[in-house]
N, C-alpha and C positions, 0 to 999 in steps of 0.2 A: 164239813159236818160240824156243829156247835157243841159246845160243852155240855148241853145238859141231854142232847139227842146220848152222844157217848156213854155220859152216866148211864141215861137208862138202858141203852143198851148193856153196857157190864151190869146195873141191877139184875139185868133181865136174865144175862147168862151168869150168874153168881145164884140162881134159885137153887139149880141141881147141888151145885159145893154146899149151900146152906143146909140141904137136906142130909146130904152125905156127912155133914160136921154136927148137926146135930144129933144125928145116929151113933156119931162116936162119942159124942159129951153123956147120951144117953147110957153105950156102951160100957164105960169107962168112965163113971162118977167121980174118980179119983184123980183124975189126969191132972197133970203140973201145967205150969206156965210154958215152959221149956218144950215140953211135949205137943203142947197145944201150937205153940207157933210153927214147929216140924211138920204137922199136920198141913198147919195153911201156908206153908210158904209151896210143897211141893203140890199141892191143888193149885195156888196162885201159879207157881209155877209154868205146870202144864196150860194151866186157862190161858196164858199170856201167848205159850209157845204155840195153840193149835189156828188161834186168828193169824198169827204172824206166818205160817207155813200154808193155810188156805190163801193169804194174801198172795205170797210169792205165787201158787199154781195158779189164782184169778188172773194174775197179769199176765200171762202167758196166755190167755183165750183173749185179753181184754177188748184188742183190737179187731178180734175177730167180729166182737156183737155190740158194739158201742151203741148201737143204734139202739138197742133195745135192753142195755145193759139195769134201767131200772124197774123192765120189766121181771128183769131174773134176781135182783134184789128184795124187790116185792114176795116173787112166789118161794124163791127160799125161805127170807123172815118170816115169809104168811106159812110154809110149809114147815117149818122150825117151830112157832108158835104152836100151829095145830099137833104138831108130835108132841109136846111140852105137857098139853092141855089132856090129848089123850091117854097119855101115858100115866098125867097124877088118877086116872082112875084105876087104873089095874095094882092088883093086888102086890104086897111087897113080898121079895123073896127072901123069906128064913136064910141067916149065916151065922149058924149057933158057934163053929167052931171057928170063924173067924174073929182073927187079931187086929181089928182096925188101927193098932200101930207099926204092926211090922211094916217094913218099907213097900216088900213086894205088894202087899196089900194095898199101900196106900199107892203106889204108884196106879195098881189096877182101877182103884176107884177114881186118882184124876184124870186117866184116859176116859173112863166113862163117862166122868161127867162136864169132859170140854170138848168132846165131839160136836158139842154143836156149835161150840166158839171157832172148828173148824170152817164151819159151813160160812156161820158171818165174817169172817175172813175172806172167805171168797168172794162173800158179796163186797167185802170192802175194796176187792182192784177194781169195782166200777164206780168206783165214787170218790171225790176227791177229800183224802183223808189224809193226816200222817200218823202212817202205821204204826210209828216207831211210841209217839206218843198214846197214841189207843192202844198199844197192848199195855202199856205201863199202863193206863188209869184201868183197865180189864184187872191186872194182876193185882193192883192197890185196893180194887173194889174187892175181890173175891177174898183177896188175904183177911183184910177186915170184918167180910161176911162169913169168912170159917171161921175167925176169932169167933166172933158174935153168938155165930149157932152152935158152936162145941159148948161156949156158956151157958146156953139158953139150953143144950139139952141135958146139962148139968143139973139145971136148978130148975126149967119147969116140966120140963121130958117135950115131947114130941106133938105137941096138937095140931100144931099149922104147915109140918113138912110137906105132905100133897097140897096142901091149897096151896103155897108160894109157887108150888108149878104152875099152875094156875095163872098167878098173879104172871108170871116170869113169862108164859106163852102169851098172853094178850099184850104185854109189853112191847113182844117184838112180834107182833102181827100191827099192832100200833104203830111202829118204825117201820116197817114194811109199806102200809098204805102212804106214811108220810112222804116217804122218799119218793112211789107212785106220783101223787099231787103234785111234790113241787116239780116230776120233772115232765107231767102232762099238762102243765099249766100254763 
């Protein structure tokens, strides 16, 4: 896989952490530097650890479906994308009384929101990748994107949080057909 396919993939699974960092910049107008990197290092965190753990269980079936392994690549990213897409419409759920710093919090919100960097991880044991380097640019991308969006809901509040789902599902419905193409081609 090339380096800009990977970016966009980490763009693409960094929309949800964007959303969820700018919820906290919005929450917490006051937040430090120090605070804010806490934030995204254990989003980056998680984002990194859930492709690497889908990986490992992909290669355990790998052998089993090689033969069609980009077809299950495709309908994940394509089924990953359309969940992404369906989702930025449904309505947000109210958490008046949560503390988007405490840990257990934040822990809760980066499981939520790198479930689906599980999924492309699995799609990554059929294709020839090195993991070790795509989850580092996964964790480098998202770290950055929580920086970004804790700022941006600092200082502009929240207009584009559902659209970058949006943007983040087509992305990897994009990557989905790609890998399709080049390996029916």
């Amino acid at each position: 896989m090339d380096f800009i396919t990977l970016l966009l993939i980490a763009i693409g699974l960094s929309f949800d952490t964007f959303a969820a960092s700018v919820s906290t910049g919005l929450s917490i107008s006051h937040i430090r530097f120090w605070q804010g990197v806490r934030v995204a290092l254990i989003l980056a965190f998680f984002q990194s650890l859930m492709p690497l753990t889908g990986w490992f269980a992909g290669k355990q079936v790998a052998s089993l479906i090689s033969d069609y392994d980009h077809w299950v690549a495709f309908g994940l990213l394509g089924a990953l994308g359309l969940k992404m897409i369906y989702e930025s419409f449904e309505p947000e759920s109210k958490q008046e009384n949560a503390d988007p710093l405490r840990f257990t919090f934040l822990v809760g919100i980066a499981i939520a929101t790198s479930i689906d960097a599980l999924v492309v991880g699995v799609s990554f044991a059929f294709m020839e990748i090195n993991i070790f380097w795509s989850v580092f640019v996964i964790g480098a991308v998202t770290f950055v994107v929580s920086m970004i969006g804790m700022l941006f809901g600092k200082q502009a509040g929240g207009w584009f949080g559902k659209k970058m789902e949006i943007v983040g599902g087509l992305i990897l419905i994009g990557i989905g057909v790609k890998i399709l193409i080049e390996h029916t081609m």
